[in-house]
N, C-alpha and C positions, 0 to 999 in steps of 0.2 A: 504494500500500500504506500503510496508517495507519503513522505513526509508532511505536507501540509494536512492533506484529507485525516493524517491519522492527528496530527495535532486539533483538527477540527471535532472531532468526537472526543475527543479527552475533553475539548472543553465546553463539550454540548454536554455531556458524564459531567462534569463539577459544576455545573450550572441546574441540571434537574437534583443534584444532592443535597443541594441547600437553598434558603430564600435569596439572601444575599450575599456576592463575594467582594470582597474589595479588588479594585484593580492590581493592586502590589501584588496581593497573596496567589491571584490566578497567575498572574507573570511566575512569580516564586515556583510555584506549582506545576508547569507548563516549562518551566525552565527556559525562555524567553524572555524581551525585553515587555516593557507593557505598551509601546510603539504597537508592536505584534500581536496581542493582545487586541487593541482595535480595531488592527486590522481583520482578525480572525471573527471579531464580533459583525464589523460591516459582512462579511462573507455569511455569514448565520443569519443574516437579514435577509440576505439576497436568495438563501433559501428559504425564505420562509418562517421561521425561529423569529420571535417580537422579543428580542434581547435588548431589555432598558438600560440605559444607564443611570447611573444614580448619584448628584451632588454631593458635595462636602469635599472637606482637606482630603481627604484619601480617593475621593471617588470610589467608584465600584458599576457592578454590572447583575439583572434580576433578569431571568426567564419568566417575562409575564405571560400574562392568556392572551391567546388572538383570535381572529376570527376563524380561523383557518385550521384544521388539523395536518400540519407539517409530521413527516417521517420523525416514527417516537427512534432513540436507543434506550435499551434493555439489556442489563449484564445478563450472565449466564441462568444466574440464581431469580433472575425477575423473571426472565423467558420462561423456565420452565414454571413456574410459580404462578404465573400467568395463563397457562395450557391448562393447568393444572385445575386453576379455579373456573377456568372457563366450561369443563366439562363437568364438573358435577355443579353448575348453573339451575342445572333442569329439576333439585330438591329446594329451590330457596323459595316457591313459590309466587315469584313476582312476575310470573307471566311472560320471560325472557328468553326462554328457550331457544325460539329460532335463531334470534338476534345474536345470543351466544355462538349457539353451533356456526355461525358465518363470522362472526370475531372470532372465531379461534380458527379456520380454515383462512383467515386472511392471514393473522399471523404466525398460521404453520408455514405459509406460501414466501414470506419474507423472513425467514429463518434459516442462517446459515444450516448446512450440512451436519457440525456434527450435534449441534443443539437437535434440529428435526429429529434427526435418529433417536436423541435422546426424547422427546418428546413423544414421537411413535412407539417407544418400546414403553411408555406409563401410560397404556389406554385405561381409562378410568370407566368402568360400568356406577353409574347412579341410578343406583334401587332405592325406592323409598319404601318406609314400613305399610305395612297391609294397613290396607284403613275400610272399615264399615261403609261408609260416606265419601265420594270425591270430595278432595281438600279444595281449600277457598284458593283461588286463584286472586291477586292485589293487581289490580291494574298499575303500572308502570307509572302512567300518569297522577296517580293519586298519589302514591309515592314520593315522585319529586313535590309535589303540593306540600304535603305534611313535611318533607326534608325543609324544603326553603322556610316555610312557617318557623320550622324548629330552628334553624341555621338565622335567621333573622330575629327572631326572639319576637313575633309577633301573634299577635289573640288569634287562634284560627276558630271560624265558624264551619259547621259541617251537617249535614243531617247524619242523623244515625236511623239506618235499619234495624227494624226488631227483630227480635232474635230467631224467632218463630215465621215471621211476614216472610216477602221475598224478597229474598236477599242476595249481591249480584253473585253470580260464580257460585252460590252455595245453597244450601237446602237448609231448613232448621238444625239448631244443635242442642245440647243439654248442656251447655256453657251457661254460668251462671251470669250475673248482674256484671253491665261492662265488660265482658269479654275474658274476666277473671270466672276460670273454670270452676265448675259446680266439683262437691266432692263424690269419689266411687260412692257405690253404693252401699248403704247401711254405716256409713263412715261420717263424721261431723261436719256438716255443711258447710260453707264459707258466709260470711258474712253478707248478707242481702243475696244470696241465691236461694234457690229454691228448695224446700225438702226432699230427702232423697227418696226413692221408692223405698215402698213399705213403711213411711211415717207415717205416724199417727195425723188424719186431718182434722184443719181446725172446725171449732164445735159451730156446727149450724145457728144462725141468726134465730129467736125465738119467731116462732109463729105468731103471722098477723105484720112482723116487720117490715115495713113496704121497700122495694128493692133500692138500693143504691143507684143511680145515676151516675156514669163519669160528668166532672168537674167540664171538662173539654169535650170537643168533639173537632174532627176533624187532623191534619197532619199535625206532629207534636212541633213547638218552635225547635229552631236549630237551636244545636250544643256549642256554646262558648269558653275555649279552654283555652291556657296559657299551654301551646307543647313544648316539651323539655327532648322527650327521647322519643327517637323509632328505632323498635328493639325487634329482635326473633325469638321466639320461641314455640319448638316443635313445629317449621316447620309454617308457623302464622305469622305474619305480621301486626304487633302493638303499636299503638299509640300512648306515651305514658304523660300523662298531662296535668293539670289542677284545674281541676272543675270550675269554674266561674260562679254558676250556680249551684249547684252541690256545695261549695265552701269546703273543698277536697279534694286529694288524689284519685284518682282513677287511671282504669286502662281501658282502651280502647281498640278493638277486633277492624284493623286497616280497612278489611275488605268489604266491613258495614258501612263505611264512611265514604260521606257525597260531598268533598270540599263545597263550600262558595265562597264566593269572591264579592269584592276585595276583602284581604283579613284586617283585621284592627289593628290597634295600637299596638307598638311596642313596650314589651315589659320588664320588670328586671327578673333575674333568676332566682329561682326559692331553692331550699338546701331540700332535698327527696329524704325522705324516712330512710334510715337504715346506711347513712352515708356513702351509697352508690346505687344505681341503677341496678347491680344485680344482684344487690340484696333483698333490693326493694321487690322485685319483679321475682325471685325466688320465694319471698314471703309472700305476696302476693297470690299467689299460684298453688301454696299451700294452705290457700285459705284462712290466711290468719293474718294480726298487723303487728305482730312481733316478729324484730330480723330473727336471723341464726345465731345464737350463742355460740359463746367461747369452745363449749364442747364439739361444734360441730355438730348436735342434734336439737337444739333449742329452738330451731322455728317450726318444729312438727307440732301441730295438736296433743300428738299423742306419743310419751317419751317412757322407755320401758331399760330396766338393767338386769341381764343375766348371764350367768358360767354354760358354758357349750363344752360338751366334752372331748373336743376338737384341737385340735395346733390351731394357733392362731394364721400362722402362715395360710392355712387351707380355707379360712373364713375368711382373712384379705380380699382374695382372688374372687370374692364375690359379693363383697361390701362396698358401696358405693360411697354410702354414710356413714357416719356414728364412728365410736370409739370400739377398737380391735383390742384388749392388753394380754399379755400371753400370763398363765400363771402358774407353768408347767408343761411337760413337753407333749402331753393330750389336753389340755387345758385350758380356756381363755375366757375374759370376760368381755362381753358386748352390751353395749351401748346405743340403741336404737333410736329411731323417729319412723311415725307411722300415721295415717288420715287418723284410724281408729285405732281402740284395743285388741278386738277380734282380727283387724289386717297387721298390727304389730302381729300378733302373737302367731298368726297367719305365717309373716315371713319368716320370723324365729326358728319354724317349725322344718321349714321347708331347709334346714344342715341337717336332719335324718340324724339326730344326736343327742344325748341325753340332755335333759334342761333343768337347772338349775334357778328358779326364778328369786330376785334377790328384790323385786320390787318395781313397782306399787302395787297395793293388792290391784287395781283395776285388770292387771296383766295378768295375776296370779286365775281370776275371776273370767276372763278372756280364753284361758285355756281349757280352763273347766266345761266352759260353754263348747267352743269348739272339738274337744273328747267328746261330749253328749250328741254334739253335732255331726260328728264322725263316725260313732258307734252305730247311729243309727242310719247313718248311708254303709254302711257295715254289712246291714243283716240281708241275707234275700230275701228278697221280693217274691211275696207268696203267689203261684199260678192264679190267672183268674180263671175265673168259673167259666165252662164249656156252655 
């Protein structure tokens, strides 16, 4: 490669690696004069590349945005990392699919030889998990909406579909209030969802009570929230916001949401429960408004301690949460989180090993139930009658 074309890409590479360079330090860099240095920047123009320069004693030079997409470089490690994310595109749910599969055929098509190779030899298969129900698909567009909103710090309005009603790309779910999931079943509901099957319903209006009337009628007004975050999880895209009206956090299920325009004011930034987004958005999800404690099982509902008469090593390997402590070389104590009692003691259950329960009686009481529960899917089933 001539020397100048290679000194041009060195200095298109130090120019996308940081906002700002001073002109000394790229000369220093470049090992040229900073004469040269200008020179090389006119030449980056004239392809294309909106390289500013920037005043002051030292001067310097910024890779700004232009109108135009000029020819990216990509070290070895971006290339393939870039391939990379481009093919499992089609689990993120944002509707991009095609769009990916042709972004990444373009920059297969301008990819030196032994990157390519190395790139064809990582074909990535993206399987998503079985699901009941086609998953919601988030228009692209709504997307950048709620991004700019959140990236600007400005009031977004939106309608929101109900959960039940028609909703774009999706069918009803059992997701509970705001897009924060309802709990399994028979398990401690989340806060403003709805009861799980098999609860008790509430006691009928006495006789003679003349029926309730909705307040409203007609479409609900749009939702007015400050957004902070657009997050993923499982596979959906949130909206994690503070209600206006509400007078609180909430999340928000992207793919129920109908921007409108224009958005409101700008606002300042509030500090989220739990000193991060995914704290916040893990308690959340767990149907509760306490983070995770210190143990690492404190944002469960439901928190259980007992001895497995196992190595710890072999409980590891299939513990996601909670506290593992070895206390002998078949021996260990665990430390649990769980929706309910019955599904703690559920998974407990499920190392096929003796159990030792060291507390709270609720788990102790949890076993008991599910033995009686078991014993009697136990027994056969008497023929019926001919």
């Amino acid at each position: 490669m001539p020397k100048t074309s290679a000194r041009l890409l060195s200095l298109l590479s130090l120019l996308q690696a940081r906002r700002d360079w001073p002109g000394a330090l790229l000369a220093e860099r470049l090992d040229v004069s900073p004469r040269t240095v200008r020179r090389d920047v006119d030449r980056l123009r004239e392809l294309g590349y909106p390289v500013v320069a920037m005043k002051g004693p030292d001067g310097g030079y910024r890779l700004d945005a232009g109108t135009e997409l000029p020819p990216l470089l990509f070290d070895d490690e971006q290339a393939v990392a870039l391939a990379v994310a481009l093919q499992i595109a089609t689990t993120t749910g944002a509707g991009i699919e095609e769009a990916a599969a042709r972004a990444l055929n373009t920059v297969r098509q301008v990819l030196p030889a032994r990157l390519r190779h190395r790139v064809d030899t990582l074909r990535v298969t993206a399987v998503d998990r079985p699901a009941i129900r086609p998953e919601p698909q988030v228009d692209s567009d709504v997307l950048m909406a709620i991004g700019a909103a959140v990236h600007g710090r400005e009031v977004l309005r939106f309608d929101y579909s109900p959960v039940s009603g028609p909703v774009r790309a999706t069918v009803g779910t059992s997701e509970g209030c705001e897009g924060t999931p309802a709990a399994p079943p028979g398990s401690a509901a989340p806060p403003g969802s709805a009861a799980p099957p098999g609860a008790a319903a509430p006691p009928a209006p006495p006789r003679g009570t003349p029926p309730q009337t909705p307040r409203h009628s007609g479409p609900p007004p749009p939702r007015r929230v400050e957004p902070h975050h657009l997050v993923t999880w499982g596979r959906r895209w949130y909206l994690v916001a503070w209600d206006l009206d509400r007078d609180d956090w909430r999340t928000f299920r992207a793919d129920r949401i109908t921007p409108r325009t224009p958005t409101g004011p700008r606002f300042p930034p509030r500090e989220l429960p739990g000193g991060s987004v995914a704290a916040f958005i893990t308690a959340r999800f767990r149907g509760i408004g306490a983070t995770q404690g210190p143990d690492g099982v404190g944002g469960w509902p439901c928190r259980g301690e007992v001895i497995l008469a196992l190595p710890a090593a072999e409980v590891l390997r299939h513990t996601r949460e909670g506290i593992v402590e070895e206390l002998g070389p078949d021996r260990c104590r665990v430390v649990l989180g769980s929706w309910s009692w019955p599904g703690l003691a559920a998974a407990i259950g499920r190392f096929d090993a003796d159990i030792e329960v060291i507390g709270p009686p609720e788990l102790t009481s949890a076993f008991a139930h599910l033995a009686t529960r078991y014993a009697a899917a136990g027994q056969p089933r008497a023929a019926p009658n001919p």
